[in-house]
BALOBA-1460 file (C-alpha; in Angstrom, 3 decimals):
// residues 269
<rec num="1" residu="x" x="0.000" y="0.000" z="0.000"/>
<rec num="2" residu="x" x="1.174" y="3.548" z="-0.764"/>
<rec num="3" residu="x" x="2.371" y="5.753" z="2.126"/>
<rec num="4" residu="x" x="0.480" y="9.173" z="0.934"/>
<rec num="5" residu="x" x="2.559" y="11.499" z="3.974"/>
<rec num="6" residu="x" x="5.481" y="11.026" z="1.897"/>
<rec num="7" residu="x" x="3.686" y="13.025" z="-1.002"/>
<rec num="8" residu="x" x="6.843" y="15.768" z="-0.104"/>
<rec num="9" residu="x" x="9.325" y="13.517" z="-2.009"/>
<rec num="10" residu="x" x="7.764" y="14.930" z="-5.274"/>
<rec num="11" residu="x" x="8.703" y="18.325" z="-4.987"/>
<rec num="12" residu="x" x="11.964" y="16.859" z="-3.139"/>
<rec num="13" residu="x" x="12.822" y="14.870" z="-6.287"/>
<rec num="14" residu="x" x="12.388" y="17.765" z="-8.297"/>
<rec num="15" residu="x" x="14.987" y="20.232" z="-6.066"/>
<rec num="16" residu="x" x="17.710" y="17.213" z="-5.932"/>
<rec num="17" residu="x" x="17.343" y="16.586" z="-9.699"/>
<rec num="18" residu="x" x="17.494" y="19.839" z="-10.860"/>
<rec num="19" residu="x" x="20.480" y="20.055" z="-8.590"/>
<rec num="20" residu="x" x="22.102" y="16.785" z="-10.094"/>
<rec num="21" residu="x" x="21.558" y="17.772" z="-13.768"/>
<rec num="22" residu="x" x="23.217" y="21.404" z="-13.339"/>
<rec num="23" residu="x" x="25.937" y="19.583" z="-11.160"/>
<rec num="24" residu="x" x="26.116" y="17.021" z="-14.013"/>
<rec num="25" residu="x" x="26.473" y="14.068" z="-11.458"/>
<rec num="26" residu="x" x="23.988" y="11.418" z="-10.546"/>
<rec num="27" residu="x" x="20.835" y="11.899" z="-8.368"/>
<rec num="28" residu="x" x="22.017" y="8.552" z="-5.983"/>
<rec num="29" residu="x" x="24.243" y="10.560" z="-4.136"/>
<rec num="30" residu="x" x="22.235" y="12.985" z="-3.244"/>
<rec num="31" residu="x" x="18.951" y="10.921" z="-2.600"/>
<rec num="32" residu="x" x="20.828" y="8.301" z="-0.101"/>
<rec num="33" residu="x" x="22.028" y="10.798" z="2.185"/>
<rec num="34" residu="x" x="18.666" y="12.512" z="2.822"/>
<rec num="35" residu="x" x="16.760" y="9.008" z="2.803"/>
<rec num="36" residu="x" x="19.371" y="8.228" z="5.865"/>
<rec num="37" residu="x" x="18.856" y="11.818" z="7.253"/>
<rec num="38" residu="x" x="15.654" y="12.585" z="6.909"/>
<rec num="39" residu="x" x="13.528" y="9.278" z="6.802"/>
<rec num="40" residu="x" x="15.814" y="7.243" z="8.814"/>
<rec num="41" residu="x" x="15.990" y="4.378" z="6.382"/>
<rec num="42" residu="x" x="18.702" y="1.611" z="6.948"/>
<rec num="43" residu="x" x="21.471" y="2.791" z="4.800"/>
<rec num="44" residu="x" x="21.171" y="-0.260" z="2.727"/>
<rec num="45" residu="x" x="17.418" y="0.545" z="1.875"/>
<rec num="46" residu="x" x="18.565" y="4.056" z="1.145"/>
<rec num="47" residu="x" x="21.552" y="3.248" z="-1.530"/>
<rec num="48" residu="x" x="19.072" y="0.769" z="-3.270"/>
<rec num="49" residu="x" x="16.585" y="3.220" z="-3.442"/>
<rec num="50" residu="x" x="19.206" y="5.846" z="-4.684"/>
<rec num="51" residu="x" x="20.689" y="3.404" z="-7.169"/>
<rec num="52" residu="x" x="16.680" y="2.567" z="-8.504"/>
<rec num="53" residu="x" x="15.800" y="6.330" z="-8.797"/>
<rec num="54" residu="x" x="18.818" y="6.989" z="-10.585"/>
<rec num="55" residu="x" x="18.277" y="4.420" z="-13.394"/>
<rec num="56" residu="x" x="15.056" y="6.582" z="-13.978"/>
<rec num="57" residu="x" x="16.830" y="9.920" z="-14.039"/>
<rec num="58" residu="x" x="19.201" y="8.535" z="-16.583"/>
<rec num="59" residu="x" x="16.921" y="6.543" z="-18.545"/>
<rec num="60" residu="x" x="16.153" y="9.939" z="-21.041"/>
<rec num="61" residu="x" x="19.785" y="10.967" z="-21.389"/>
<rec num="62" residu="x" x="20.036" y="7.535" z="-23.004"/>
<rec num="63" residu="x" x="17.091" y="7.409" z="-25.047"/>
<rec num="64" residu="x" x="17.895" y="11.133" z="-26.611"/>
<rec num="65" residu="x" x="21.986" y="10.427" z="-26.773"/>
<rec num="66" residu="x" x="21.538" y="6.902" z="-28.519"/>
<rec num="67" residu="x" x="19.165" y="8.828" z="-30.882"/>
<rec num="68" residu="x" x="21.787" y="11.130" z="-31.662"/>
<rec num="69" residu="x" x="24.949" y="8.463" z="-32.226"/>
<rec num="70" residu="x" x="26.606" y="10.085" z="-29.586"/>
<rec num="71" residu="x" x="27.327" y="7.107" z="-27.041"/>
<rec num="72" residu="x" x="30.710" y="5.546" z="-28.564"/>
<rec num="73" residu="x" x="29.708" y="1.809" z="-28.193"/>
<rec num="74" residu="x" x="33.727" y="0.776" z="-29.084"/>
<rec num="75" residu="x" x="34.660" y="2.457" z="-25.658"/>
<rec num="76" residu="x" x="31.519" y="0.538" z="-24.016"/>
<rec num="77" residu="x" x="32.239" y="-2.870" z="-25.355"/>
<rec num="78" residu="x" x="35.999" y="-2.373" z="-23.689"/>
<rec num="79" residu="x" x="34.494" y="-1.089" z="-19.916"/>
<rec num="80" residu="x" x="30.994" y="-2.806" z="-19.599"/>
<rec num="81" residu="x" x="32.395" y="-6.347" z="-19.238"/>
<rec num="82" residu="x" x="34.252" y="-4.861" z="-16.310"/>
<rec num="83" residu="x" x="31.304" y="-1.967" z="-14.892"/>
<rec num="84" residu="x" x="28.499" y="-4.492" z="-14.498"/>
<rec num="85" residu="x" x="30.393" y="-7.661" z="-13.207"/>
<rec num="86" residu="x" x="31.928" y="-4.955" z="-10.602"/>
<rec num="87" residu="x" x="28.280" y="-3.606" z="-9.968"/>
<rec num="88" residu="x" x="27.244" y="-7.158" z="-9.015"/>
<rec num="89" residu="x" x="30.426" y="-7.523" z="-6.849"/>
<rec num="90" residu="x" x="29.583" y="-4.334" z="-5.321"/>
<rec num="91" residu="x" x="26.067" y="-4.938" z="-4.229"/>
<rec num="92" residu="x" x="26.834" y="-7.959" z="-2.659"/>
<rec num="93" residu="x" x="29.842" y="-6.313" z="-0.336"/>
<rec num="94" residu="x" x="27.457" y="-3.761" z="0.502"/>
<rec num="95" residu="x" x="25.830" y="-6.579" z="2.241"/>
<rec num="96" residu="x" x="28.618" y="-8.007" z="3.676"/>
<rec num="97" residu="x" x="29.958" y="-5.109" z="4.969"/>
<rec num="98" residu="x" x="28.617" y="-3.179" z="8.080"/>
<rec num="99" residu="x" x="26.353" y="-0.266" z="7.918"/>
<rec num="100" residu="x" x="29.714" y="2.445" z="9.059"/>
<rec num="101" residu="x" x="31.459" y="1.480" z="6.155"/>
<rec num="102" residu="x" x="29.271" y="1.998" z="3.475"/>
<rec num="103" residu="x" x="28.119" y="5.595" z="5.060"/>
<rec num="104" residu="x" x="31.936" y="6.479" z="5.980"/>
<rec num="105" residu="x" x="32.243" y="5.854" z="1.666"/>
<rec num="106" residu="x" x="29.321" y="7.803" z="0.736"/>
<rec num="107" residu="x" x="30.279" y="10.880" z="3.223"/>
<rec num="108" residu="x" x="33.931" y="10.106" z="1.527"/>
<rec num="109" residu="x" x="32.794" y="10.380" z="-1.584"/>
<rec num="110" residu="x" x="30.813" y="13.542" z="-0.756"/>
<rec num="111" residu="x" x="33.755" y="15.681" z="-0.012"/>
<rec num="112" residu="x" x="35.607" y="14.520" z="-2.988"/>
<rec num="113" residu="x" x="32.928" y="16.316" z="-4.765"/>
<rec num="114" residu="x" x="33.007" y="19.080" z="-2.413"/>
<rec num="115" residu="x" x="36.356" y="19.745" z="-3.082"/>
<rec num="116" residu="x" x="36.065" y="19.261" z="-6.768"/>
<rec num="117" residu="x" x="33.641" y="22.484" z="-6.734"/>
<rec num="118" residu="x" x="34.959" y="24.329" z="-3.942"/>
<rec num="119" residu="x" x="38.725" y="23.949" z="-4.989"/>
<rec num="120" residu="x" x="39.443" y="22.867" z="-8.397"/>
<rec num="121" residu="x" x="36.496" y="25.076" z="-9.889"/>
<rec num="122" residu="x" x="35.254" y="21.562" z="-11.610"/>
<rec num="123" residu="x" x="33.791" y="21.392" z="-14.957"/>
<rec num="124" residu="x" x="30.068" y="20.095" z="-15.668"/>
<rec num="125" residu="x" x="29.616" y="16.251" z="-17.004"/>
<rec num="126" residu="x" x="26.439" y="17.391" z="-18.874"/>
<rec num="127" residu="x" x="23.908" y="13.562" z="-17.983"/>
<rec num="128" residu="x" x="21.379" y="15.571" z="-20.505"/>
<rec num="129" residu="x" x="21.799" y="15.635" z="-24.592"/>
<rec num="130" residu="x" x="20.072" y="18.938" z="-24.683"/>
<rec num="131" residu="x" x="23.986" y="20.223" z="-23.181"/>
<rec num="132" residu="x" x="25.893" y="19.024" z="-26.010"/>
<rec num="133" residu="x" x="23.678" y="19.990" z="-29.056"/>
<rec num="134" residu="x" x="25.126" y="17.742" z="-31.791"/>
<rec num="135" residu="x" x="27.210" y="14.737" z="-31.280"/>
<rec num="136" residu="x" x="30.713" y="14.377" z="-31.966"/>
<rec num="137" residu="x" x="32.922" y="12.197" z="-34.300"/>
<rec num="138" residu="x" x="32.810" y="8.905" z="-32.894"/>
<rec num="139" residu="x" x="36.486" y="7.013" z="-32.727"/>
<rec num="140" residu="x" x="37.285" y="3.537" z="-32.282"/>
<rec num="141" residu="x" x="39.709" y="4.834" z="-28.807"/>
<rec num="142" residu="x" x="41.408" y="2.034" z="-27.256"/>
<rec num="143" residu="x" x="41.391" y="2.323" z="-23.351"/>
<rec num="144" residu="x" x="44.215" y="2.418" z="-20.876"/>
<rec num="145" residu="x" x="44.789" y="-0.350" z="-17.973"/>
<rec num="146" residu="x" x="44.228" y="2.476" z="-15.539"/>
<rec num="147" residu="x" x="41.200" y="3.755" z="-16.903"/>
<rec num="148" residu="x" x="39.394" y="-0.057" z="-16.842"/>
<rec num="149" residu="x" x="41.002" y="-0.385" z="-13.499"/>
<rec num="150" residu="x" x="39.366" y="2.583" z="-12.579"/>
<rec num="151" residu="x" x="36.002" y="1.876" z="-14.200"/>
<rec num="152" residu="x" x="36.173" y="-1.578" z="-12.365"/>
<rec num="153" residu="x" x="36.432" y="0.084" z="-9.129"/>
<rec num="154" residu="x" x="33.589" y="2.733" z="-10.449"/>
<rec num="155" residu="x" x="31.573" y="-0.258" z="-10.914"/>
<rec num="156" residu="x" x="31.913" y="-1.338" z="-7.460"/>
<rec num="157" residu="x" x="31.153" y="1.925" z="-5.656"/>
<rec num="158" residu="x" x="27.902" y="2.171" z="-7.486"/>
<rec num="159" residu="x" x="27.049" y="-1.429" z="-6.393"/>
<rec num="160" residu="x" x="27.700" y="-0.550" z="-2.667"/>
<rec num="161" residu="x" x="26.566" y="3.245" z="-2.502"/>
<rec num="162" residu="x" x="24.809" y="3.901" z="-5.224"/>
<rec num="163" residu="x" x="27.268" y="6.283" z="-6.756"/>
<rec num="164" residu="x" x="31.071" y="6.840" z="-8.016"/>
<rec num="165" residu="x" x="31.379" y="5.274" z="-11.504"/>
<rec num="166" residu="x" x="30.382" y="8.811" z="-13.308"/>
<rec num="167" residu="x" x="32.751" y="10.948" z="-11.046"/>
<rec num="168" residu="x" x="35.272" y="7.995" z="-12.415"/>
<rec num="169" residu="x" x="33.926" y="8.172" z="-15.808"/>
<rec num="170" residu="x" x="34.593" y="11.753" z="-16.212"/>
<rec num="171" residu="x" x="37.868" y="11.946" z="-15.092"/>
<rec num="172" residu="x" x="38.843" y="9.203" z="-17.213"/>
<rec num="173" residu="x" x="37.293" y="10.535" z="-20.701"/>
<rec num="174" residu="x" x="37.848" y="14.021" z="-19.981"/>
<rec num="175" residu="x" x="41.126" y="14.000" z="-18.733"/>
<rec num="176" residu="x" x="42.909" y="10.820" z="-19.369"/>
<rec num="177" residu="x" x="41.104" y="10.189" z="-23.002"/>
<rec num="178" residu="x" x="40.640" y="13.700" z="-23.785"/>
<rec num="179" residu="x" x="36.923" y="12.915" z="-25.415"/>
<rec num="180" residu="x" x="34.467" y="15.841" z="-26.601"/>
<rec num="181" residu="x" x="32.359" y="16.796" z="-23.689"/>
<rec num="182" residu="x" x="29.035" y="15.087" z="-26.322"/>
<rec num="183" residu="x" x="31.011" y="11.749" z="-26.186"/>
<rec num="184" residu="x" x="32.177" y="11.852" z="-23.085"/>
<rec num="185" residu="x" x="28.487" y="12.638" z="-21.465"/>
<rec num="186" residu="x" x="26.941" y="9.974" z="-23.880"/>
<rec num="187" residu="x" x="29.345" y="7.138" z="-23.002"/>
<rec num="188" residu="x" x="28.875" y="8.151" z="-19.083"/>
<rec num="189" residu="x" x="25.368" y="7.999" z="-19.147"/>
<rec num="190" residu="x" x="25.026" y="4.922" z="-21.025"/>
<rec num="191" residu="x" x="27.963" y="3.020" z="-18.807"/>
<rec num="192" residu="x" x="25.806" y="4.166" z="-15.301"/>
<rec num="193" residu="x" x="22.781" y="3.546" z="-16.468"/>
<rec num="194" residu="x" x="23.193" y="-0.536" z="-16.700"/>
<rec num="195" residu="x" x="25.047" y="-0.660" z="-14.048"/>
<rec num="196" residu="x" x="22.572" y="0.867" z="-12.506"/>
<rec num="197" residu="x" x="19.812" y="-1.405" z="-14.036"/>
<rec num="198" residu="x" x="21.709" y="-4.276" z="-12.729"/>
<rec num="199" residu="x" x="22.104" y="-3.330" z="-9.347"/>
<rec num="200" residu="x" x="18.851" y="-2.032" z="-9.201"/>
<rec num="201" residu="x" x="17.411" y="-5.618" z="-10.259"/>
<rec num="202" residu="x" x="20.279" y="-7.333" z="-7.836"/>
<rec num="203" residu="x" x="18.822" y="-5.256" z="-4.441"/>
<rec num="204" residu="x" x="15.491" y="-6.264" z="-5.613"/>
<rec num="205" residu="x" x="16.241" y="-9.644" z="-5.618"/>
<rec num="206" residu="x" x="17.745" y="-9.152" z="-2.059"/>
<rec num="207" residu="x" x="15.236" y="-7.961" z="-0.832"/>
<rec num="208" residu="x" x="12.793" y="-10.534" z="-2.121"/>
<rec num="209" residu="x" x="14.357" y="-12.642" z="-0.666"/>
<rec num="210" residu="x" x="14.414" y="-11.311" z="2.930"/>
<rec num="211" residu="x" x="10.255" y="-11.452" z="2.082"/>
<rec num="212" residu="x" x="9.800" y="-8.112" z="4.774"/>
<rec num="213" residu="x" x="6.239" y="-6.986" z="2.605"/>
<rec num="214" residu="x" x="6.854" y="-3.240" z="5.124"/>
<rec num="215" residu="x" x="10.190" y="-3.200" z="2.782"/>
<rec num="216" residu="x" x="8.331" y="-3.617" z="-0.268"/>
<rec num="217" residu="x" x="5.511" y="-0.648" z="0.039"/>
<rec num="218" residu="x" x="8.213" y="1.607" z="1.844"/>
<rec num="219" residu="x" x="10.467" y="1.380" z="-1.243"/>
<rec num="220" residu="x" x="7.393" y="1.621" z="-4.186"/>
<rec num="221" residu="x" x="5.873" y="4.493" z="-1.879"/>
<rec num="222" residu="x" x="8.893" y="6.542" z="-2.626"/>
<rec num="223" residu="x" x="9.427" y="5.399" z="-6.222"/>
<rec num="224" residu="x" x="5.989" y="6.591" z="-6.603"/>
<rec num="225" residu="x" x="6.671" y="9.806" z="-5.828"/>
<rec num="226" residu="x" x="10.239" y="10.499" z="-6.973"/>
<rec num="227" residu="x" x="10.201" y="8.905" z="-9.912"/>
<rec num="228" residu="x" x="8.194" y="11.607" z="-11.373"/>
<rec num="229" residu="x" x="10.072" y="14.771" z="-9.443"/>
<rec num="230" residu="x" x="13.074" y="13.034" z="-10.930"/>
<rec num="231" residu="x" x="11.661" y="13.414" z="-14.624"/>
<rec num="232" residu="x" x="10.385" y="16.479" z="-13.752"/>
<rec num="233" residu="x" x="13.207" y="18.159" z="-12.399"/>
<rec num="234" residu="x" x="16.007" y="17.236" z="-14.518"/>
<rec num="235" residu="x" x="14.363" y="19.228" z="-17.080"/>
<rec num="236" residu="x" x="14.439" y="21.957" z="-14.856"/>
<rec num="237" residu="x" x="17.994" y="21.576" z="-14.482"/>
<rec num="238" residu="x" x="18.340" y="21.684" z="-18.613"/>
<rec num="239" residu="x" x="16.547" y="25.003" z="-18.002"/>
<rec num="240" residu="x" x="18.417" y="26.303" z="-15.061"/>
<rec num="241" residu="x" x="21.511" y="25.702" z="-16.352"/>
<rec num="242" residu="x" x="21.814" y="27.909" z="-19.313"/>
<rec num="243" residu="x" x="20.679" y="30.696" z="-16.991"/>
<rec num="244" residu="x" x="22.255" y="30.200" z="-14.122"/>
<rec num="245" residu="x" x="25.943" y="31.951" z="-12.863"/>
<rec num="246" residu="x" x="28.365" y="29.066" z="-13.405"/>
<rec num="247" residu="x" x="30.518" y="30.593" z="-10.348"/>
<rec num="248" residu="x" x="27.373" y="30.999" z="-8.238"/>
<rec num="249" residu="x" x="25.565" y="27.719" z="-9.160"/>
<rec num="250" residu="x" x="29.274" y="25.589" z="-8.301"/>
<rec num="251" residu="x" x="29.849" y="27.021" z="-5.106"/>
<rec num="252" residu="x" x="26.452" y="26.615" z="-3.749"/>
<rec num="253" residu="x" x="26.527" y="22.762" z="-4.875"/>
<rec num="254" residu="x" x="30.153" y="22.180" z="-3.513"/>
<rec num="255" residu="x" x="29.260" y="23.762" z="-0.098"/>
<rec num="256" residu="x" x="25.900" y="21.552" z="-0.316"/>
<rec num="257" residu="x" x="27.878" y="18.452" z="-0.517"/>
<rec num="258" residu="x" x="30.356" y="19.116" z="1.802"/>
<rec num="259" residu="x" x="27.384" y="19.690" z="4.548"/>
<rec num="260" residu="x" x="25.721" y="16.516" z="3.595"/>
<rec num="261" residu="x" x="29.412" y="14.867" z="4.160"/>
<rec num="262" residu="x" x="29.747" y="16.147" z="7.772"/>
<rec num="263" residu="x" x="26.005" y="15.036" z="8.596"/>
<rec num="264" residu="x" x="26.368" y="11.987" z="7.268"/>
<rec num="265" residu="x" x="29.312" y="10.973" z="8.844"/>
<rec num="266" residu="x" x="27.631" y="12.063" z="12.010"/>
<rec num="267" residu="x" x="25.139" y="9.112" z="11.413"/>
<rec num="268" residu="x" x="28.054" y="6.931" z="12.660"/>
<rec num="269" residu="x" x="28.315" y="8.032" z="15.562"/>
């Protein structure tokens, strides 16, 4: 049965996604920390739900950057056998591993990206086609060890919080691969978004498992309303972003992450 107090997570799921889309990172990590915060949900229960909302936020980008020919499927066929193996792996050590652990990576992970806005002045990874316009040349590049090292251990964080492998992802086809910004965003999107489809059906099955029916409605009660803030906000942050003071709009979302860092490393103690 639907739980109709938690109607707020629509207009919740709009703020956070039109934060996520101008940030160009993924909805997960910002979704698990208030679930933890703010609901109280067993951090488990929150980085599934993160991980399950996210594959809906993303869905779009792939639909419209497949339509354009701008995902480079050479540079997928080279990580994927490596992303969603590591995904599995992931979800599973989330389960092994005590509750502390996963929250001390997510609150880790959360000043990384505090400090990439704060500090380094970090570049968007646009998730959305409508950033890129047109697509660019597609190549047949040929990755490095490091970078499917890397995207193996992206692979992994998303499996056990939710988040990680497009913060990898960007660093290694910006930086290391030196892709156009279209590719780059395209191959991103498409490499989280099965990962995220296969974790998201792997903590389903975990949870079926554990047969708790209170798990069930708790966790389609706030799909029901997220999923469609999610939609509706990330084109909101499409909008925003062409509007909004770059300067401005990065330091407000580095100090905003570095704030959800500190609190949620206070949920350890």
């Amino acid at each position: 049965m639907i739980d109709t107090s938690l109607w707020f997570l629509f207009p919740v799921g709009i703020g956070i996604a039109t934060i996520a889309m101008m940030a160009g990172i993924g909805g997960a990590v910002l979704f698990a920390p208030f679930f933890m915060l703010v609901l109280k949900l067993d951090p488990l229960l929150a980085l599934g739900a993160g991980l399950v909302i996210e594959f809906f936020g993303f869905s779009s980008g792939v639909i419209g950057y497949w339509r354009r020919g701008a995902i480079n499927f050479h540079i997928v066929k080279q990580l994927i056998v490596l992303t969603v193996p590591a995904t599995v792996v992931g979800v599973v050590l989330g389960r092994i591993f005590p509750a502390f652990v996963l929250q001390s990576l997510l609150a880790l992970l959360l000043f990384y990206l505090a400090y990439q806005f704060l500090l380094r002045g970090k570049e968007c990874l646009p998730k959305h086609p409508k950033h890129t316009g047109a697509s660019a040349e597609l190549k047949k590049e040929a990755t490095s060890v490091a970078t499917r090292i890397t995207s193996f251990f992206g692979g992994l964080s998303i499996g056990m919080i939710s988040a990680g492998l497009g913060e990898l992802n960007e660093y290694n086809f910006l930086q290391r691969m030196k892709l156009p910004v279209a590719t780059a965003s395209a191959t991103s999107v498409f490499l989280v978004a099965m990962s995220a489809t296969i974790g998201s059906i792997f903590h389903a099955y975990f949870f079926f498992q554990e047969g708790n029916p209170t798990v069930f409605s708790r966790i389609l009660s706030l799909l029901v309303f997220t999923v469609p803030g999610v939609i509706t906000g990330a084109q909101f942050g499409v909008f925003l972003s062409g509007i909004i003071n770059v300067n401005v709009m990065g330091k407000f979302i580095g100090t905003l992450f570095g704030v959800l860092g500190i609190l949620t490393l206070f949920l350890i103690f």
